[in-house]
Wavefront OBJ file of the C-alpha trace (Angstrom):
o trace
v 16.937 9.807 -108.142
v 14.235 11.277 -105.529
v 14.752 14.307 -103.664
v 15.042 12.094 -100.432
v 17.325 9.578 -101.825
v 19.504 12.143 -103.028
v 19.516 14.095 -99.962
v 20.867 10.997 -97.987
v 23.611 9.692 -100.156
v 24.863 12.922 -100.194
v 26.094 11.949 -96.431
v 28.129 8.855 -97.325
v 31.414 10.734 -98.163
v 30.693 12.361 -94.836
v 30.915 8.072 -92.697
v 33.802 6.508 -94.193
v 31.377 2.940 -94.560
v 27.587 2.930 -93.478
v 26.182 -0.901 -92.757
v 25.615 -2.367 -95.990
v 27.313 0.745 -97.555
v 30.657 1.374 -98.773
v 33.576 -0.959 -97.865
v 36.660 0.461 -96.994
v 39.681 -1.298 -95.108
v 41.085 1.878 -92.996
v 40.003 4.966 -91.333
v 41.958 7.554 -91.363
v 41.297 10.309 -88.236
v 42.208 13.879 -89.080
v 43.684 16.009 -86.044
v 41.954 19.213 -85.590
v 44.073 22.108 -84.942
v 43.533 24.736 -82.988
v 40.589 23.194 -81.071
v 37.563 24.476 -80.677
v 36.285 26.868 -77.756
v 34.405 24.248 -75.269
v 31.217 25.628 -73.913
v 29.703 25.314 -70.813
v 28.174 21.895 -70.076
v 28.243 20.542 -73.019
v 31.144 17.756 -74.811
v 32.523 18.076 -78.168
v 32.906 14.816 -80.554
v 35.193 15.102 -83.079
v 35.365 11.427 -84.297
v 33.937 7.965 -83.673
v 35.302 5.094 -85.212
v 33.965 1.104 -85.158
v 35.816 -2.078 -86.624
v 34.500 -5.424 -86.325
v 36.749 -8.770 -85.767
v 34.658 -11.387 -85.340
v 36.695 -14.848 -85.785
v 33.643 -16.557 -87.753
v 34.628 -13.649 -91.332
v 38.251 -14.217 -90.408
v 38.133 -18.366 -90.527
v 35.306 -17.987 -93.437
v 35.693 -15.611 -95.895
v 33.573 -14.996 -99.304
v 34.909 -17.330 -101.883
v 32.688 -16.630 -104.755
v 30.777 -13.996 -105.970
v 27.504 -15.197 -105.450
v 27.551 -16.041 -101.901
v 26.592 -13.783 -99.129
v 27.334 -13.841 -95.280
v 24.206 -14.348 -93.065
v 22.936 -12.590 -90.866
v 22.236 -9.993 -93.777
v 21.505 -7.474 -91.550
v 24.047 -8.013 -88.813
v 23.252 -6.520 -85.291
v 19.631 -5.694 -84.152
v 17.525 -5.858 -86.634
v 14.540 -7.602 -85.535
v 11.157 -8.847 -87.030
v 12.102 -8.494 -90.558
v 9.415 -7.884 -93.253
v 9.549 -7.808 -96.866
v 7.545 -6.826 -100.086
v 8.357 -6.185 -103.040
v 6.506 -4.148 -106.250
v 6.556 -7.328 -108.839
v 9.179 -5.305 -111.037
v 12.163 -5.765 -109.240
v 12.125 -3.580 -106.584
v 12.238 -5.705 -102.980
v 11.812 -3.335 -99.822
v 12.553 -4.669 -96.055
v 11.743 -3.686 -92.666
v 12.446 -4.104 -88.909
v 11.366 -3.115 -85.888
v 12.977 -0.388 -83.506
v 10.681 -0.429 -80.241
v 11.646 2.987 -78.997
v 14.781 4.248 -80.550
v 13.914 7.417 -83.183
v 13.731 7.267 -85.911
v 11.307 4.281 -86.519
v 11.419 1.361 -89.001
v 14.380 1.085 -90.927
v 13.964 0.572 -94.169
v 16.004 -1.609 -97.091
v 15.850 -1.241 -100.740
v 17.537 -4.348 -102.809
v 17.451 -5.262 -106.499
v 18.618 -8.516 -106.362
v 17.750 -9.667 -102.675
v 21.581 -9.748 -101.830
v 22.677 -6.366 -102.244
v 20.959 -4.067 -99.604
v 21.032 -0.642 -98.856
v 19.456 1.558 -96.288
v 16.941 4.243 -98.011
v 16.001 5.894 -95.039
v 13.219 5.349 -92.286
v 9.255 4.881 -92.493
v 8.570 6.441 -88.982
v 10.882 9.798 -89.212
v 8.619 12.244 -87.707
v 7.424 12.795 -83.978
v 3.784 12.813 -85.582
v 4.576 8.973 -86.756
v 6.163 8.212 -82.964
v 3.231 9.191 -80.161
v 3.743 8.367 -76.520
v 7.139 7.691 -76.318
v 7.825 8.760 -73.513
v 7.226 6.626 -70.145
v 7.685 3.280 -72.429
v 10.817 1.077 -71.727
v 12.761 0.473 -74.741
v 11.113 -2.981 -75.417
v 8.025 -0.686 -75.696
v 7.236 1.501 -78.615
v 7.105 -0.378 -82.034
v 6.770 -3.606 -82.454
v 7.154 -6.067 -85.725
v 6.034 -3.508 -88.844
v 5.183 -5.467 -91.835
v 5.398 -4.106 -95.431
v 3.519 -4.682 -98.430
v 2.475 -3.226 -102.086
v -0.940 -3.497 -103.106
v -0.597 -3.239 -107.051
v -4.340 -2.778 -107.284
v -3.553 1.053 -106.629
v 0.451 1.359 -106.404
v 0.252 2.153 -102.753
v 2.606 0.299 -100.235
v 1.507 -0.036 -96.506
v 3.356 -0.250 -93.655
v 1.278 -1.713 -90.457
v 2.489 -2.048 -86.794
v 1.587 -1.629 -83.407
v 2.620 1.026 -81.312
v 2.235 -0.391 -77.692
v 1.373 2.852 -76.160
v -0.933 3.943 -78.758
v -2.661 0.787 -80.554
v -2.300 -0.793 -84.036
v -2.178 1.870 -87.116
v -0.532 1.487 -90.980
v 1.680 4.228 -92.773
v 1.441 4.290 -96.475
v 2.997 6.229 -99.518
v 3.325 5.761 -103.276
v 6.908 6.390 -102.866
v 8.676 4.682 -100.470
v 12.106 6.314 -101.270
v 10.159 9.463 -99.776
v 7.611 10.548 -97.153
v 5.107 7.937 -95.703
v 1.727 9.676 -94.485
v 1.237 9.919 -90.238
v -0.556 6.887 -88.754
v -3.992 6.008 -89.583
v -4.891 4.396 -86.544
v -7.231 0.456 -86.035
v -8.991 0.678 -82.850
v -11.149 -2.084 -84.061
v -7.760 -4.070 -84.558
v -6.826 -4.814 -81.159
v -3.610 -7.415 -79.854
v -0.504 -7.093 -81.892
v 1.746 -7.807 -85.240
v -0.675 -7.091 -87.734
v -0.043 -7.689 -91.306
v -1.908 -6.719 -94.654
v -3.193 -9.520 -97.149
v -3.725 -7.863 -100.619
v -5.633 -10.748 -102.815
v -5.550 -10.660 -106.070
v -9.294 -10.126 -106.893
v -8.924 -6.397 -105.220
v -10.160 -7.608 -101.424
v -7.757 -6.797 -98.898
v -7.412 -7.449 -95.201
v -6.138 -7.087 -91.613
v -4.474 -10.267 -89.911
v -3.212 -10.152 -86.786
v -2.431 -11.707 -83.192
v -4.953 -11.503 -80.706
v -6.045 -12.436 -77.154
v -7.651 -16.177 -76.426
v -11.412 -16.556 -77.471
v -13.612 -14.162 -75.193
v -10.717 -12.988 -73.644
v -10.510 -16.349 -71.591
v -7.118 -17.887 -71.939
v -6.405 -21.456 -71.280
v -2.553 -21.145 -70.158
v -0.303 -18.373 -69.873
v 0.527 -17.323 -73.807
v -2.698 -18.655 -75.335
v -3.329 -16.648 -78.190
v -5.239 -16.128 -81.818
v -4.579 -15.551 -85.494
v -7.374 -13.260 -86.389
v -8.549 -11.440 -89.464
v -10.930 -8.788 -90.657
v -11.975 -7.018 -94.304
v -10.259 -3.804 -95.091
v -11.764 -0.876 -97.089
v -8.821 0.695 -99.085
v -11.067 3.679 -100.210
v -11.755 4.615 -96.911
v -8.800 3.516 -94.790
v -10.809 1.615 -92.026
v -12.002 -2.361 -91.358
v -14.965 -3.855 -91.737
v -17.209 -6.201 -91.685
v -16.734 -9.067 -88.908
v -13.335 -10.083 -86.874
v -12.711 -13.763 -86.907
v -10.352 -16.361 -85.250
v -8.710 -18.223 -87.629
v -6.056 -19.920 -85.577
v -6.849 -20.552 -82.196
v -3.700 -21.871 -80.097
v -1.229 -22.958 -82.697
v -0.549 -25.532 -85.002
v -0.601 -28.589 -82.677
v -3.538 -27.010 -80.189
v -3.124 -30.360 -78.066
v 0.309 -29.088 -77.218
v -0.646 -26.153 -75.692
v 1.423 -24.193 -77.984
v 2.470 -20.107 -76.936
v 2.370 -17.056 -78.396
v 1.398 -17.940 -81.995
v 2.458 -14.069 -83.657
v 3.660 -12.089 -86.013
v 1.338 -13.404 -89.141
v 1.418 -13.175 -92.772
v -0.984 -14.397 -95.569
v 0.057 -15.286 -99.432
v -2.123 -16.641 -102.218
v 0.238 -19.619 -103.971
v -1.219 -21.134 -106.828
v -4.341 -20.557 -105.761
v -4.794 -21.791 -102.530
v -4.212 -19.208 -99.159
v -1.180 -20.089 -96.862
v -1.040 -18.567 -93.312
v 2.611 -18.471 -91.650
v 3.163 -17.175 -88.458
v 5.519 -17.272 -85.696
v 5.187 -19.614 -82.415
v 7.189 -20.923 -79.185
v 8.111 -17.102 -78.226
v 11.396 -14.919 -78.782
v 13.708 -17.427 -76.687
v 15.143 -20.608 -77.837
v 11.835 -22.429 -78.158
v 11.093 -19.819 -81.567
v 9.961 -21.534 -84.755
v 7.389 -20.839 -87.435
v 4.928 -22.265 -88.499
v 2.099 -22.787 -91.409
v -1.286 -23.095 -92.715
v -3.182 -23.474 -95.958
v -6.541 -22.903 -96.779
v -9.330 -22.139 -99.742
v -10.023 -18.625 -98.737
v -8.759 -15.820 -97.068
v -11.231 -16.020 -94.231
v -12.235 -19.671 -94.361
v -10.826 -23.244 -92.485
v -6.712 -23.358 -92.564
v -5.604 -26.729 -91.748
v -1.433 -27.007 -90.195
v 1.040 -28.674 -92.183
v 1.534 -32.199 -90.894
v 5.426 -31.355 -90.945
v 5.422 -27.790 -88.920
v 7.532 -26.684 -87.853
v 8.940 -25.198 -90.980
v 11.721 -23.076 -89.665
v 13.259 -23.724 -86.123
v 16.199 -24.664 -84.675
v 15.473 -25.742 -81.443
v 15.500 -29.197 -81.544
v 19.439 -29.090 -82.784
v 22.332 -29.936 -80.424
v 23.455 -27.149 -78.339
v 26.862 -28.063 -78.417
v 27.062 -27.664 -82.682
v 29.970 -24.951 -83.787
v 28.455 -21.751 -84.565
v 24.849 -21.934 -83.684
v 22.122 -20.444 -84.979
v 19.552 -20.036 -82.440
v 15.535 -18.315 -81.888
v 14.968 -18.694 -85.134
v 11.441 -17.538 -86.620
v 9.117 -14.249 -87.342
v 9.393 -15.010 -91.066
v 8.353 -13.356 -94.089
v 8.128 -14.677 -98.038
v 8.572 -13.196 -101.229
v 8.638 -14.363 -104.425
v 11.409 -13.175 -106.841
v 10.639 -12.003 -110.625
v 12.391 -14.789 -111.751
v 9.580 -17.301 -109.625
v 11.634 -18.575 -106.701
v 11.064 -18.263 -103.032
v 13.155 -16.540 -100.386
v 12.361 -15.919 -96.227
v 13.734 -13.293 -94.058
v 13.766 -14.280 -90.561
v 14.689 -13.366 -87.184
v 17.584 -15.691 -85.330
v 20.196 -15.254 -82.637
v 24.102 -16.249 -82.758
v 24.834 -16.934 -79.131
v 28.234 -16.538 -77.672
v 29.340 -20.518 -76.380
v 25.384 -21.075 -76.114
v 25.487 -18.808 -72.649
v 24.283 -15.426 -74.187
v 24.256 -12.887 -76.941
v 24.780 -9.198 -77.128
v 23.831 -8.688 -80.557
v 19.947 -9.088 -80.327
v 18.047 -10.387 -82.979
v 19.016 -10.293 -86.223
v 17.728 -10.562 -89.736
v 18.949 -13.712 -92.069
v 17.847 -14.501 -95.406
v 17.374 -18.363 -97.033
v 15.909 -20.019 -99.995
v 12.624 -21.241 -99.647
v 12.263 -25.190 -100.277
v 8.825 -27.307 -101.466
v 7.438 -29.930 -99.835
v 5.626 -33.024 -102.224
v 2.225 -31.494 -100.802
v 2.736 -27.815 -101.924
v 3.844 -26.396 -98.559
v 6.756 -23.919 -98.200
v 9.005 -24.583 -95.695
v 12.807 -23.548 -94.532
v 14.196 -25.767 -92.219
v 13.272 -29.643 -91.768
v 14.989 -32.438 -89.497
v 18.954 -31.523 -88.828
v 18.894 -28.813 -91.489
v 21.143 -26.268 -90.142
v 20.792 -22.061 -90.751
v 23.384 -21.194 -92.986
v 26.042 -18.362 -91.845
v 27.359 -18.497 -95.446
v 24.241 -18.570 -98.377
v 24.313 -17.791 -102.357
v 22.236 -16.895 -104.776
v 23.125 -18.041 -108.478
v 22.816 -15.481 -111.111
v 23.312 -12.512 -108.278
v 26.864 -11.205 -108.081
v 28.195 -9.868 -104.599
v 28.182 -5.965 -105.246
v 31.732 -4.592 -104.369
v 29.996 -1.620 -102.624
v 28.131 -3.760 -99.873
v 29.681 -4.495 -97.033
v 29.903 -7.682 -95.369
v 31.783 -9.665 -92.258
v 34.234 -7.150 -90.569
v 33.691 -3.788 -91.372
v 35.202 -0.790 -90.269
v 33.592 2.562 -89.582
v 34.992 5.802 -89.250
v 32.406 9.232 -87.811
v 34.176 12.609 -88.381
v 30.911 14.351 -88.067
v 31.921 16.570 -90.738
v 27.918 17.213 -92.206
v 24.962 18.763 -91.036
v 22.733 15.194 -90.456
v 23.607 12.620 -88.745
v 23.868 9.204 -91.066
v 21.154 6.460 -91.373
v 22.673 4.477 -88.863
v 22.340 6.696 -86.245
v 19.419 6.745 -83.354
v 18.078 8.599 -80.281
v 15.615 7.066 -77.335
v 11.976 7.899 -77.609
v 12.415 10.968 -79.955
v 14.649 12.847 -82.504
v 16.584 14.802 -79.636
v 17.373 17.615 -81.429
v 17.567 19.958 -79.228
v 20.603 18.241 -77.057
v 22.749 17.647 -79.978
v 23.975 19.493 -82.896
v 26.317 19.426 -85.758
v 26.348 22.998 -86.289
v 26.977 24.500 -83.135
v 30.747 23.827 -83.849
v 31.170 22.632 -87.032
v 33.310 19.265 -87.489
v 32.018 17.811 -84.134
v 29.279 16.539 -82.537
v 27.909 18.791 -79.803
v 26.188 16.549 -77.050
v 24.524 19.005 -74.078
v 24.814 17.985 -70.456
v 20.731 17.572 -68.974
v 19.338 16.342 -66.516
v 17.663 13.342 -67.916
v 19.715 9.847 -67.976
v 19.255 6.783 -69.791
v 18.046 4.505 -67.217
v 14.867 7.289 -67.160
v 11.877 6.470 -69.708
v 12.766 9.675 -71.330
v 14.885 11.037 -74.319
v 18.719 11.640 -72.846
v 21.296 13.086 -74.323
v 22.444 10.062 -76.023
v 23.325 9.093 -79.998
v 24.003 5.709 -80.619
v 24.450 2.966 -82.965
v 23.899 -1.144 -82.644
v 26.642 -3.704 -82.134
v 27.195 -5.703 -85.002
v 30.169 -7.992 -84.506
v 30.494 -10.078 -80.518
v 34.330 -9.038 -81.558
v 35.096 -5.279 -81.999
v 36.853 -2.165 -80.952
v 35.081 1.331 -81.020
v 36.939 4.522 -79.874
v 35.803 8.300 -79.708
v 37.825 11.648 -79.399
v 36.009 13.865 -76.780
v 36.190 17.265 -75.613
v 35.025 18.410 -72.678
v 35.277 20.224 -69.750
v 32.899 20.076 -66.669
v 31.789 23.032 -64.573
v 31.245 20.620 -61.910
v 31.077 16.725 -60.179
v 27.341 16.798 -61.200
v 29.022 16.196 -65.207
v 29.775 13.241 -67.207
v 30.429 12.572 -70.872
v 31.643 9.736 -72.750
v 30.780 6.486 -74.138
v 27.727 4.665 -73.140
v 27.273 0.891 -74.136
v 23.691 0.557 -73.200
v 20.746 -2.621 -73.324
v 18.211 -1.086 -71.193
v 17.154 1.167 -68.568
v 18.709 -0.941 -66.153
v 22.078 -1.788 -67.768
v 24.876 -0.114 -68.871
v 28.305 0.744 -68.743
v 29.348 4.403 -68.914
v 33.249 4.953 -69.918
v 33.474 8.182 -69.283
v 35.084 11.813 -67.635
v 33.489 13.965 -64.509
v 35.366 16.486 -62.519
v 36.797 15.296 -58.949
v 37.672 17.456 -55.620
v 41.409 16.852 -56.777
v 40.371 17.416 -60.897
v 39.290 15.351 -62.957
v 38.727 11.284 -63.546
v 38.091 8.835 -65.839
v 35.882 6.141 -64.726
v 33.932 3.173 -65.835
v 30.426 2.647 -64.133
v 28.122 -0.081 -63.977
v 24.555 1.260 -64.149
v 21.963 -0.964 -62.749
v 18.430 -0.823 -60.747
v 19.315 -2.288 -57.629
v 22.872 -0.384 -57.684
v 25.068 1.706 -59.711
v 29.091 1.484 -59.098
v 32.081 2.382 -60.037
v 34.105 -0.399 -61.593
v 37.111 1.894 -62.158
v 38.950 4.976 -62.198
v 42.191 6.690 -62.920
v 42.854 11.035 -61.969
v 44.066 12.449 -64.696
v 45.808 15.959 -64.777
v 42.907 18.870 -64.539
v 43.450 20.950 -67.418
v 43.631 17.679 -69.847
v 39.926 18.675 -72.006
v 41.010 16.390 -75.078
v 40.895 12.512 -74.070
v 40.567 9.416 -76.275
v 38.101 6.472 -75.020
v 37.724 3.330 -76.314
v 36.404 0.144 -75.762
v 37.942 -3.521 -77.012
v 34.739 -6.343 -77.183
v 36.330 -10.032 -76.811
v 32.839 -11.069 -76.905
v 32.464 -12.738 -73.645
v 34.031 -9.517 -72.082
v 34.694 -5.334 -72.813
v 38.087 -3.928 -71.824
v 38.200 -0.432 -71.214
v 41.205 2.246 -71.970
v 41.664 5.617 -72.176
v 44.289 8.170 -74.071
v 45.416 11.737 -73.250
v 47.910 14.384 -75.185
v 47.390 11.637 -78.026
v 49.890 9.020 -76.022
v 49.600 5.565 -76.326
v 46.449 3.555 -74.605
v 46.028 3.097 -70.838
v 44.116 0.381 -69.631
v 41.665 1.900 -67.156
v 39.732 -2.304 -66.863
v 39.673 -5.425 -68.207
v 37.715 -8.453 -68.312
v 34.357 -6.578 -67.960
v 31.346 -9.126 -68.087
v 29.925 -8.243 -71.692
v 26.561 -10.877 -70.628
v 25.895 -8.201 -68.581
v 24.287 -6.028 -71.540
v 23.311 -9.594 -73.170
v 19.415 -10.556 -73.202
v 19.737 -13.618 -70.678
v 20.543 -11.234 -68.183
v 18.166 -8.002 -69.042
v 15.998 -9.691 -70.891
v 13.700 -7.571 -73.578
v 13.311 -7.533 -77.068
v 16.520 -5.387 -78.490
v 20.461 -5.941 -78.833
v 22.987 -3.775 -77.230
v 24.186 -0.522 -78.675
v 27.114 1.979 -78.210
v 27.110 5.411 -78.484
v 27.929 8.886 -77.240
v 26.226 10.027 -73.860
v 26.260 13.337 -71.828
v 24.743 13.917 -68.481
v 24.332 16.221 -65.768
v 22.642 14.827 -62.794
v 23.285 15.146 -58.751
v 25.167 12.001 -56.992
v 22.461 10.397 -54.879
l 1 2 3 4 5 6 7 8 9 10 11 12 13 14 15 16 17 18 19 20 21 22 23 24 25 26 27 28 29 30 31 32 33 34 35 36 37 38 39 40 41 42 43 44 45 46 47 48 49 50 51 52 53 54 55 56 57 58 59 60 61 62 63 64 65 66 67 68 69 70 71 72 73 74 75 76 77 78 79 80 81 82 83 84 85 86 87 88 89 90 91 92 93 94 95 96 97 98 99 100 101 102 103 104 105 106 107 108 109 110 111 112 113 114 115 116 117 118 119 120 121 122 123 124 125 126 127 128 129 130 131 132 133 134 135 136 137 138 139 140 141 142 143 144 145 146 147 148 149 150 151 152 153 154 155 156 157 158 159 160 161 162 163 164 165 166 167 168 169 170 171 172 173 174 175 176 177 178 179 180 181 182 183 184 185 186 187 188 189 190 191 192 193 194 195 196 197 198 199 200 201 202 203 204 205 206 207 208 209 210 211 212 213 214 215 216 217 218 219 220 221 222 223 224 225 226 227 228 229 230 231 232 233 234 235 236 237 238 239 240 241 242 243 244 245 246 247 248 249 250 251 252 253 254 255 256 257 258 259 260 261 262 263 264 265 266 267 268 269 270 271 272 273 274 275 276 277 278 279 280 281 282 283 284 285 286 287 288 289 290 291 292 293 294 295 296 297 298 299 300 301 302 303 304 305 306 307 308 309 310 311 312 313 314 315 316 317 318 319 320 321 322 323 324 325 326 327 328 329 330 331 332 333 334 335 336 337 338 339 340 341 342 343 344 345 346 347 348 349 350 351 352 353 354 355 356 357 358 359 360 361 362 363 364 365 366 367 368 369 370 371 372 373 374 375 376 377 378 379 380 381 382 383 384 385 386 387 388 389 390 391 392 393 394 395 396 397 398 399 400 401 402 403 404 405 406 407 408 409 410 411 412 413 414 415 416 417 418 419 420 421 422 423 424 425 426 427 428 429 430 431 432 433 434 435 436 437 438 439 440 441 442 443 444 445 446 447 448 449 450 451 452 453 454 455 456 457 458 459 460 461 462 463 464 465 466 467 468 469 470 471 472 473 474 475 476 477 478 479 480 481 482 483 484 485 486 487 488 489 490 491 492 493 494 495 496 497 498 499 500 501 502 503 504 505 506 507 508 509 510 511 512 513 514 515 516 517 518 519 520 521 522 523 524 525 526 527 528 529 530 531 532 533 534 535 536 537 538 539 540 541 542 543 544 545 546 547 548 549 550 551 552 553 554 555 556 557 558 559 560 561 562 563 564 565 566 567 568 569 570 571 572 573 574 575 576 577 578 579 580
């Protein structure tokens, strides 16, 4: 086992069950006695616990041992990408826009079992210009591959406020190098193509010919040579899909491309229709890499959209796929998709499923044809469920007990160090009170986590002890700059209050508060999702729970109303900042 590797599973006795970690059924709290000393503007931590109780895991659960609940990676976990080394090694990725650290990435054996090695981007040197991008900014849909011609896997993205540039290492359980940036490569979601004679190359999206688009999300495939010796393009950059596959149709935003070499012949998939619910992929085959690539007379080969809204449990947005080939020879595709909440909205984001790929009697891969549905339960014969993975309602339990924070863990636009610490008073999490907020393009004082489940209940133990009104800690649950709810304490003219607030752009209000006795500087918070709504309660002098609000609107936080291209997350948020 690698340094790195090491390093990090060292932390899992330290998180009671990490997503796709270890499975455990309770979590048991420890009570701290005596407390701490509380500084001055700051909030101690001392647990955080999730459990998820979705209906869908209750009604369905795992039967045998090789199925597998889909998504695979619930919560937001968008754009997958996946590679693997030919010996049995299969490595995913996703995209994190502006959250730190960057690109999560998967390591699986089998394709069922996954587990989080760490992340590609973990540096500031890997994350430039951050700051001033809105959280649908920053990194968008990194693809991974291996190049066996010289054992080096690449990681390629773009960075919307610095260009396209690729990450590579020889180990991926360790370091990956700082970006080598493409200024020749410009648009978006570009993607290595490693053929098999030693060529290599660039594909990626692009603006409309001459920069003169026909109707609003006109777009190109384009590719370009790649010199692996010398870590730049050249040669010429040509258009090999202009439009989409049906160009008559005016098709949008044809993205997020990948190129394979099956049986000899060069297949072209890429993503089209946009994030919403008009998302499907598409494909195209061809004699060389930068030659003619007809469309499949049967594209779509993965989309939902066509399917009746009303269906039980829909799968919806389907699309930004990725292939791999397993050692055994069969086919698999990770994929993006949405499960909606009564077909009104989701909270979750988009999130990465897994299915076999199927043949067509003309040689083209495809996923999804006619009324095929997106499974939310799939199997893989031969592969046995692994008793360590979890899957369907977990149940998480924080103590902050170690010195790094685990996997799952992220900050906005950089690694935030210096406003939180686990060793300023060991056994908690030490969040400082500043000046920044989350609804500023900056890095607050905030650690958080995604949803995972519409259904769950997530609770924090929190001390703290403002030195004036201008202080707030507690528990944010956060989509964007411009909405949030805060559950949280400040100090009142009469002492001190918990409150709920509804942070917006247009207005920010109070939803709800309760006074609670002044010296009180240990208080329980948690939060109940129902999926269609949050309720909100509060504890103090470990009593039972007080219900501070109910029936919050969770759509709210959901992407019909913010819009953008993350889910939700919840997390713990400190701030110091004047009324206006």
């Amino acid at each position: 086992m690698r340094k790195k590797e090491f390093s990090q599973w060292m932390l899992i006795p330290l998180f009671c069950v990490c997503v796709l970690g270890i499975s455990v059924t309770s979590c048991s709290l420890k009570k701290r006695q005596p407390l701490p000393v509380i500084g001055k503007s700051v909030a101690l931590f001392d647990n955080f616990t999730y459990k998820g109780n979705d209906d869908f895991y209750i009604s369905n659960p795992l039967v045998n041992e090789n199925d597998f609940y889909n998504p695979i990676l619930p919560g937001w976990y968008s754009d997958p990408s996946i590679c693997t080394n030919g010996e049995g090694d299969y490595f995913l990725v996703t995209s994190t826009f502006t959250y730190f650290p960057g690109v999560p990435i998967f390591h699986s054996k089998d394709l069922v079992n996954w587990k989080q090695i760490g992340h590609i981007l973990d540096r500031p040197s890997q994350l430039v210009n951050m700051n001033g991008q809105n959280v649908s900014g920053g990194i968008f849909a990194p693809a991974i591959s291996y190049n066996p011609h010289n054992k080096t896997y690449y990681m390629i993205t773009t960075n919307v406020g610095a260009g396209n540039f690729f990450v590579k290492t020889q180990d991926p359980f360790g370091e990956w190098s700082d970006p080598i940036m493409l200024p020749e490569v410009t648009g978006i979601d570009p993607s290595f193509f490693f053929d098999d004679n030693g060529d290599a190359y660039i594909i990626n999206n692009d603006d409309a010919p001459e920069n003169k688009p026909e109707y609003s999300g006109h777009r190109t495939i384009r590719i370009q040579k790649f010199d692996i010796k010398n870590d730049k393009t050249v040669g010429p950059r040509l258009i090999l899909v202009n439009k989409g596959a049906r160009p008559e149709d005016k098709p949008i935003w044809i993205e997020g491309p990948h190129m394979y070499k099956i049986n000899g012949k060069y297949f072209l998939m890429s993503a089209e229709g946009g994030t919403g619910g008009w998302h499907s992929e598409v494909i195209f085959r061809g004699d060389s890499p930068m030659g003619i690539f007809i469309p499949w007379k049967n594209n779509p080969i993965l989309t939902q959209r066509h399917l009746d809204s009303k269906r039980p449990n829909p799968v919806t947005c389907a699309g930004h796929a990725d292939l791999v080939q397993t050692k055994e020879g069969d086919w698999w595709a990770v994929f993006l998709a949405c499960r909606p909440i009564d077909n009104r909205f989701e909270n979750l984001g988009r999130e990465t499923f897994m299915i076999p790929v199927k043949w067509s009697e003309d040689g083209f891969p495809y996923m999804t044809q006619g009324e095929d549905l997106i499974p939310l339960v799939e199997k893989r014969e031969g592969v046995k469920r692994d008793t360590t993975v979890t899957f369907g309602n977990f149940e998480i339990c924080e103590t902050f007990d170690g010195t790094t924070l685990d996997m799952a863990w992220m900050t906005l636009r950089g690694p935030a160090s210096d406003l939180y610490s686990l060793t300023e008073t060991p056994g908690y999490l030490t969040l400082k009170c500043t000046d920044v907020s989350a609804s500023e393009k900056k890095t607050p004082a905030f650690v958080c986590r995604r949803m995972q489940h519409h259904k769950f209940e997530c609770t924090t133990r929190m001390l703290f002890d403002p030195s004036d009104d201008t202080e707030a800690a507690g528990l944010l649950l956060f989509k964007d700059e411009n909405h949030q709810y805060f559950l949280a304490v400040r100090k009142t003219d009469t002492g001190k209050s918990v409150f709920l607030e509804q942070i917006g752009k247009l207005e920010t209000k109070i939803l709800a508060s309760q006074v609670i006795n002044q010296d009180t500087k240990v208080i329980d918070l948690k939060v109940v999702s129902e999926g269609t709504h949050y309720d909100f309660f509060y504890s103090v002098k470990n009593e039972n729970w007080n219900s501070l609000c109910s029936h919050i609107d969770a759509g709210y936080l959901s992407t019909a109303t913010a819009g953008g291209f993350t889910g939700s997350v919840i997390g713990l948020y400190t701030l110091s900042q004047a009324k206006k």
